[in-house]
C-alpha positions as CSV (number, residue, x, y, z in Angstrom):
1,X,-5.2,-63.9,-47.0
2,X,-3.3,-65.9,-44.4
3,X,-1.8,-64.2,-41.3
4,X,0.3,-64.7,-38.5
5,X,0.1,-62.9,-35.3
6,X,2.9,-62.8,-32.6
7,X,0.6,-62.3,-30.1
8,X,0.2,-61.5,-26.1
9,X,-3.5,-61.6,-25.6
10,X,-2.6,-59.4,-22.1
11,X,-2.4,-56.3,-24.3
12,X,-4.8,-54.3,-25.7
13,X,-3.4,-53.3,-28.7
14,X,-2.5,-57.0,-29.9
15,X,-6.0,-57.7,-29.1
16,X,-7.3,-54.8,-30.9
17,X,-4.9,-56.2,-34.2
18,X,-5.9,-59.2,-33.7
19,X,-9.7,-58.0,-33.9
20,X,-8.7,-56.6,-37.2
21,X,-7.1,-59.1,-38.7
22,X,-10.2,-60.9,-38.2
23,X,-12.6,-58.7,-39.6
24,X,-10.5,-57.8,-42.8
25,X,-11.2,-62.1,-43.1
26,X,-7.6,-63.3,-43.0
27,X,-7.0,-66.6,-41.9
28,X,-5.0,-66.0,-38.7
29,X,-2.5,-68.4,-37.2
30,X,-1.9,-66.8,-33.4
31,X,1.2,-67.4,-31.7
32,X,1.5,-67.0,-28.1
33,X,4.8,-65.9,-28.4
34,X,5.2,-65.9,-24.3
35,X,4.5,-69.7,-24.4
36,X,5.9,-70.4,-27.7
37,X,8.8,-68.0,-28.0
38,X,10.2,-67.1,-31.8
39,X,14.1,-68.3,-32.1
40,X,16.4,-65.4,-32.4
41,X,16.7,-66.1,-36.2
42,X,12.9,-66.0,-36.7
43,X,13.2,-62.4,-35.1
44,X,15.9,-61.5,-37.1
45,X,13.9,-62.4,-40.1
46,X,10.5,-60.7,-38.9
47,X,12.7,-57.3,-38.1
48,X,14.6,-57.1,-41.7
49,X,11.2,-58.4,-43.4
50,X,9.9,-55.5,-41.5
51,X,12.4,-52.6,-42.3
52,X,13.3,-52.0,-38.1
53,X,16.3,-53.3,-36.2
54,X,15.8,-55.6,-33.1
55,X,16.4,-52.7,-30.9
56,X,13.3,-51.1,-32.7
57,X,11.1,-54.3,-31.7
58,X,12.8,-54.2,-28.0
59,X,10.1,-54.0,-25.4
60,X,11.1,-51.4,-22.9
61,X,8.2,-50.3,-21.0
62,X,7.8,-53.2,-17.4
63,X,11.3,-54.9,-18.3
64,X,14.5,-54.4,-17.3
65,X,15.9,-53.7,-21.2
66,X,17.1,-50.2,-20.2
67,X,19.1,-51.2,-16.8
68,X,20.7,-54.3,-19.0
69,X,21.8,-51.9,-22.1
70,X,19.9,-53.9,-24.4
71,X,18.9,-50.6,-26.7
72,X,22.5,-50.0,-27.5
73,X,23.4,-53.9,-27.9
74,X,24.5,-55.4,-30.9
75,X,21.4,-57.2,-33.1
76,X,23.0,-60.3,-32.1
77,X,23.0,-59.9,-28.5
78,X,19.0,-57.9,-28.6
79,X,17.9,-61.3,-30.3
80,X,19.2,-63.5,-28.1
81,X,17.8,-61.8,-25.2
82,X,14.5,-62.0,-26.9
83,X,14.5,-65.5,-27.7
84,X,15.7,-66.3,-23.8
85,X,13.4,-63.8,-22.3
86,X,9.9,-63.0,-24.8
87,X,8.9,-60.6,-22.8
88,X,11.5,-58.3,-24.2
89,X,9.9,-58.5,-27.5
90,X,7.1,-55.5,-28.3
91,X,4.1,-57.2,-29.5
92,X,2.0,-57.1,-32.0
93,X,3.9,-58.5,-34.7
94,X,2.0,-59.5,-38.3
95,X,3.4,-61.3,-40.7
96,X,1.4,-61.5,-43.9
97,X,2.6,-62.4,-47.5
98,X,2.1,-58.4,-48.1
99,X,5.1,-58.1,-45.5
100,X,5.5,-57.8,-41.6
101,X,4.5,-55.1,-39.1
102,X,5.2,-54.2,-35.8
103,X,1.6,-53.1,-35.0
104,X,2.1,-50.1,-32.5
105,X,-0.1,-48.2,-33.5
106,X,-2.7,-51.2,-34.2
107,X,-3.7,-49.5,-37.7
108,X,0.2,-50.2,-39.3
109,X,-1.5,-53.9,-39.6
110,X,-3.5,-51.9,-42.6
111,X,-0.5,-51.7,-44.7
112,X,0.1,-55.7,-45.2
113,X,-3.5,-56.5,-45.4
């Protein structure tokens, strides 16, 4: 199974999906999304693929999302942001040809492997 992993290897829990992604053997392509950010249609794709709006894959928690309004933005304006600014994207994210996850907990990456 083949793999890809929006990855921040900084966090724990992307390192901990990452780990088991790995051990279930998939053949994982890792992007550092911080260095190599996902365009705001890639997002948009990854988010409906994955059943959540951008505002559910908004990173809150040490950005300033909150104090900019960004979880009550239109879709439009949340990717965009993302795109400009990848640290305002939660992480893990795993896309597999069983679907895409947002991986918080790390065990949701059970349900597309």
């Amino acid at each position: 199974m083949k793999a890809t992993i929006w990855h921040n290897p900084a966090c724990g829990t992307s390192r901990n999906t990452l780990a088991m992604l790995t051990e279930a053997g998939a053949e994982v392509t890792v992007v550092e999304y911080l260095k190599t950010p996902p365009s705001a249609d890639k997002l948009a794709q990854l988010y409906r693929d994955a059943g959540i709006t951008p505002q559910q894959g908004l990173r809150t928690k040490g950005t300033d999302a909150e104090e900019r309004g960004l979880p009550q933005a239109d879709d439009a304006t949340v990717l965009a942001a993302m795109a400009a600014e990848p640290k305002l994207i939660e992480r893990p994210l795993v896309e597999t040809d069983k679907g895409v996850r947002l991986c918080r907990p790390k065990e949701k990456v059970l349900e597309i492997l």
